[in-house]
N, C-alpha and C positions, 0 to 999 in steps of 0.2 A: 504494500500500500504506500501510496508516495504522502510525503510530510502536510500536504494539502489535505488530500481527502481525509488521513488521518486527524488533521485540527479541526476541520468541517465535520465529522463524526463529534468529535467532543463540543463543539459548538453546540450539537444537537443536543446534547445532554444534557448541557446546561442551561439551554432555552428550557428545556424539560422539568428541568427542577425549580426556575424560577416558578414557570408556571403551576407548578402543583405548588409552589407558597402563595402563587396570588390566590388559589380554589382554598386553600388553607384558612383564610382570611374570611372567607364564610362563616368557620362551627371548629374548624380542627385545630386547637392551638397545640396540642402536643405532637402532633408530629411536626412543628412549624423547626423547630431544634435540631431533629434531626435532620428533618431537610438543608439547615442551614449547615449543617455538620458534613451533609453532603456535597453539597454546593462547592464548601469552601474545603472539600479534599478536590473538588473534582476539578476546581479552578486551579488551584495551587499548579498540579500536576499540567495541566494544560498552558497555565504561565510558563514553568520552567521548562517547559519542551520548546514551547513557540521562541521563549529569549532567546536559551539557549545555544537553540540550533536553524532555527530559522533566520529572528529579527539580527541577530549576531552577524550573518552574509549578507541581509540586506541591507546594512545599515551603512556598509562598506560600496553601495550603487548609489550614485547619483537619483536614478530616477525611484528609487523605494526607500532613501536613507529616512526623508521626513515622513513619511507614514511609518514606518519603525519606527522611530523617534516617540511618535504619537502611540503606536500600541505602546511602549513600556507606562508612557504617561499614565493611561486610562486602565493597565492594570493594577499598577498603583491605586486608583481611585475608587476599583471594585474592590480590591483588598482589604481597603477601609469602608467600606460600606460592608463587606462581610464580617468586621470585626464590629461593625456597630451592631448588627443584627445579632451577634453574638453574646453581645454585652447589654444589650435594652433587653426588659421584659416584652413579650412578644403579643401581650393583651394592649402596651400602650399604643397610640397614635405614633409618637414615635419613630415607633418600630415599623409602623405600615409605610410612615414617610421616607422613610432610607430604603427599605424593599423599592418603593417607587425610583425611586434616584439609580439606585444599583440596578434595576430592571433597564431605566433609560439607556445610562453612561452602557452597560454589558450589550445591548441589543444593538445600539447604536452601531458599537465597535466591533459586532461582530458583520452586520449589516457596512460597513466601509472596508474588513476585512476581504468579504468576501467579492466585489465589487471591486476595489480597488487595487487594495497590494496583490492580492492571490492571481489577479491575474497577468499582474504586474510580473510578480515572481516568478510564475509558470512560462512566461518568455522568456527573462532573464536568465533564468537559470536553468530551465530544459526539463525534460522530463528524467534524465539519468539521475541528475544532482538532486532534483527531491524525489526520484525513490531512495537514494542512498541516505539522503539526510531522513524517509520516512522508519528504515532500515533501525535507523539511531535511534529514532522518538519510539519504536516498538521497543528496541533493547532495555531502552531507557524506564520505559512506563514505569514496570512493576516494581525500579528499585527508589523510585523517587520518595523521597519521607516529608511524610508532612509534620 
């Protein structure tokens, strides 16, 4: 699987789990934690794949440096919207308002991601280079610690 489809995959996941926190927000506050416990292994892993081994060679092209630039920014700013979620009781207001924020800022970014860098990179860089870099991000998955 090349390093695309494989971020595009986890992309999916984590649109996935936002949304079962926004249905959450109906009646289910106890699995709101877990979800968030989810979320935030599942993002972790998918940040240090994407820095790592993606935004890392793109950042070194002129025409992908500033949208890599921009992904580390905006992981930054999910990270902290999942240590808020983490940190508020999840019956306050609050806590619905940073889910909102974190839902924008992540969907956004994945929504530019896919649109712009990916296929930005998939020129750039060919099809060989990111199955070998996708090569990595499988090697990599299972030992990543959160």
């Amino acid at each position: 699987m090349n390093a695309l489809d494989l971020l595009q995959r986890d992309q999916g996941k984590l649109k996935d789990i936002v949304n079962s926190l926004n249905a959450s927000l109906r009646n289910d506050t106890h699995s709101r934690q877990t979800l968030v416990q989810q979320l935030k292994e599942e993002f972790k892993q998918h940040e240090q794949l994407a820095e790592e081994l993606l935004y890392s060679v793109l950042l070194e092209h002129r025409d992908t440096h500033d949208l890599a630039k921009h992904g580390y920014r905006v992981h930054r700013q999910v990270d902290k919207s999942i240590l808020a979620l983490e940190s508020l009781e999840s019956h306050r207001d609050e806590w619905k308002t940073q889910l909102v924020e974190l839902q924008a800022n992540l969907f956004q970014h994945i929504d530019q991601e896919q649109k712009q860098l990916f296929p930005k990179a998939r020129k750039l860089l060919g099809k060989r280079m990111l199955d070998e870099i996708g090569m990595e991000m499988a090697a990599q998955k299972d030992h990543i610690m959160i």
